[in-house]
C-alpha positions in Angstrom: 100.0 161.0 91.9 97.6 158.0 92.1 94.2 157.6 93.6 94.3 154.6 95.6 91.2 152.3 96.7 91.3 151.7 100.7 89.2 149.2 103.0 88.0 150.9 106.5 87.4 148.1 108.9 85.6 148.3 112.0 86.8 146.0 114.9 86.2 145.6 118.1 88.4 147.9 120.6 89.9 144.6 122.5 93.4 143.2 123.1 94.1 140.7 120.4 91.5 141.4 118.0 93.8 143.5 115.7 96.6 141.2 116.1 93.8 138.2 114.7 92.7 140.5 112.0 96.3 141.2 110.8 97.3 137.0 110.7 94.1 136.3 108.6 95.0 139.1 106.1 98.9 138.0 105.9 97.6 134.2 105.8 96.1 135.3 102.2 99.0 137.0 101.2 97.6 140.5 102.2 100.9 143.2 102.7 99.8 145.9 105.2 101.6 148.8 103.3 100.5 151.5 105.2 97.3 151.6 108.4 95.9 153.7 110.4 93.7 152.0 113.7 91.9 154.6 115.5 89.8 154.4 118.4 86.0 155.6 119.2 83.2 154.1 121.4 85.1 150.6 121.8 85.4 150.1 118.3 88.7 150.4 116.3 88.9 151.7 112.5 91.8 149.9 110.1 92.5 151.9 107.2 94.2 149.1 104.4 95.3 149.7 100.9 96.8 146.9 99.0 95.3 143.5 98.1 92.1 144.5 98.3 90.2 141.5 96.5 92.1 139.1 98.9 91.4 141.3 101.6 87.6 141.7 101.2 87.5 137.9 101.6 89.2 137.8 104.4 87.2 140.1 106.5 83.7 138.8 105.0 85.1 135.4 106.2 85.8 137.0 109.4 82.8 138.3 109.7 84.2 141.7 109.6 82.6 145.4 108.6 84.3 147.5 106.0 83.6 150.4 103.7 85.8 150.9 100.5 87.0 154.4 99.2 89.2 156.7 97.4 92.4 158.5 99.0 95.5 160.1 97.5 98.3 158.5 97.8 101.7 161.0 98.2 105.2 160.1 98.5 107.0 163.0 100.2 110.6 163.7 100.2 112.1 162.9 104.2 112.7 166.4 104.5 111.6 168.4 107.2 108.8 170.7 106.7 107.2 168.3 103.5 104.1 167.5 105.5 103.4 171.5 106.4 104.0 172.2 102.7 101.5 169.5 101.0 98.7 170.1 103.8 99.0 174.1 103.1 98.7 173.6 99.1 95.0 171.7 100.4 94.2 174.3 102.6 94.7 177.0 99.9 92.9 175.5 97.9 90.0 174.4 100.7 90.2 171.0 100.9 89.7 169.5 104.3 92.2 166.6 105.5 89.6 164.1 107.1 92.3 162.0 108.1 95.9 161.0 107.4 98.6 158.2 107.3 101.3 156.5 106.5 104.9 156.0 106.8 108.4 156.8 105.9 107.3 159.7 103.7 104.8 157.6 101.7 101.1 159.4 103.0 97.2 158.8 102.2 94.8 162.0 102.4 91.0 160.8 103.1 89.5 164.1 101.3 86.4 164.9 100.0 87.5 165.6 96.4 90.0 163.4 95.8 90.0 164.3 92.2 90.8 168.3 92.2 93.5 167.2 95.6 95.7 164.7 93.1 96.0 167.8 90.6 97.2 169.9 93.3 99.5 167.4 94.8 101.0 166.4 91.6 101.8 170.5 91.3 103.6 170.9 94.5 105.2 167.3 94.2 106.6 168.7 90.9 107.0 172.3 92.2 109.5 170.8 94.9 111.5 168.4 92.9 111.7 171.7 90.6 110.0 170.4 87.1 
């Protein structure tokens, strides 16, 4: 289970500005694997996760605020019920989701101990593939 650096960018909350954001990251060569864009007080968040070094350039060319941290990256089996059974395993183990995303089974968990929730996720990852 690997930790994986993200960027959080903060944008304005406006028609086109995510849109612009996304052609000047893909104009570098910057894959969008997995985002979450959340709104609060007419500002947008962007959660990215690949090409980081080429992204970072990007935004400070754009003039754009972001923070960089860890998250766990989780690729769960399309099964029903795989999302209820990784969150549970944090909850027992009281670690708070701050926030979630992803796609087609492949998930990023903003915690606070990112550390201690990769053991536990690599536990039930291997618990339900039965190793």
């Amino acid at each position: 289970m690997p930790i994986t650096r993200e960027l959080s960018i903060q944008i304005e909350n406006r028609p086109g500005t995510l849109a612009k954001v996304c052609q000047a990251l893909a104009g570098r060569g910057v894959n969008i694997v997995a985002f979450q864009a959340s709104t609060a007080e007419r500002r947008s968040q962007i959660h990215l996760v690949e090409n980081l070094g080429a992204a970072k350039m990007v935004l400070a060319a754009e003039g754009l605020i972001y923070t960089e941290g860890e998250v766990v990256q989780i690729a769960l089996r399309n099964l029903p019920g795989e999302l209820a059974r990784v969150a549970s395993r944090l909850a027992e183990a009281n670690i708070n989701i701050n926030y979630a995303y992803g796609g087609n089974a492949l998930l990023f968990f903003g915690v606070a101990e990112v550390g201690r929730a990769v053991k536990i996720l690599d536990q039930a990852t291997a618990a339900a593939h039965g190793s």
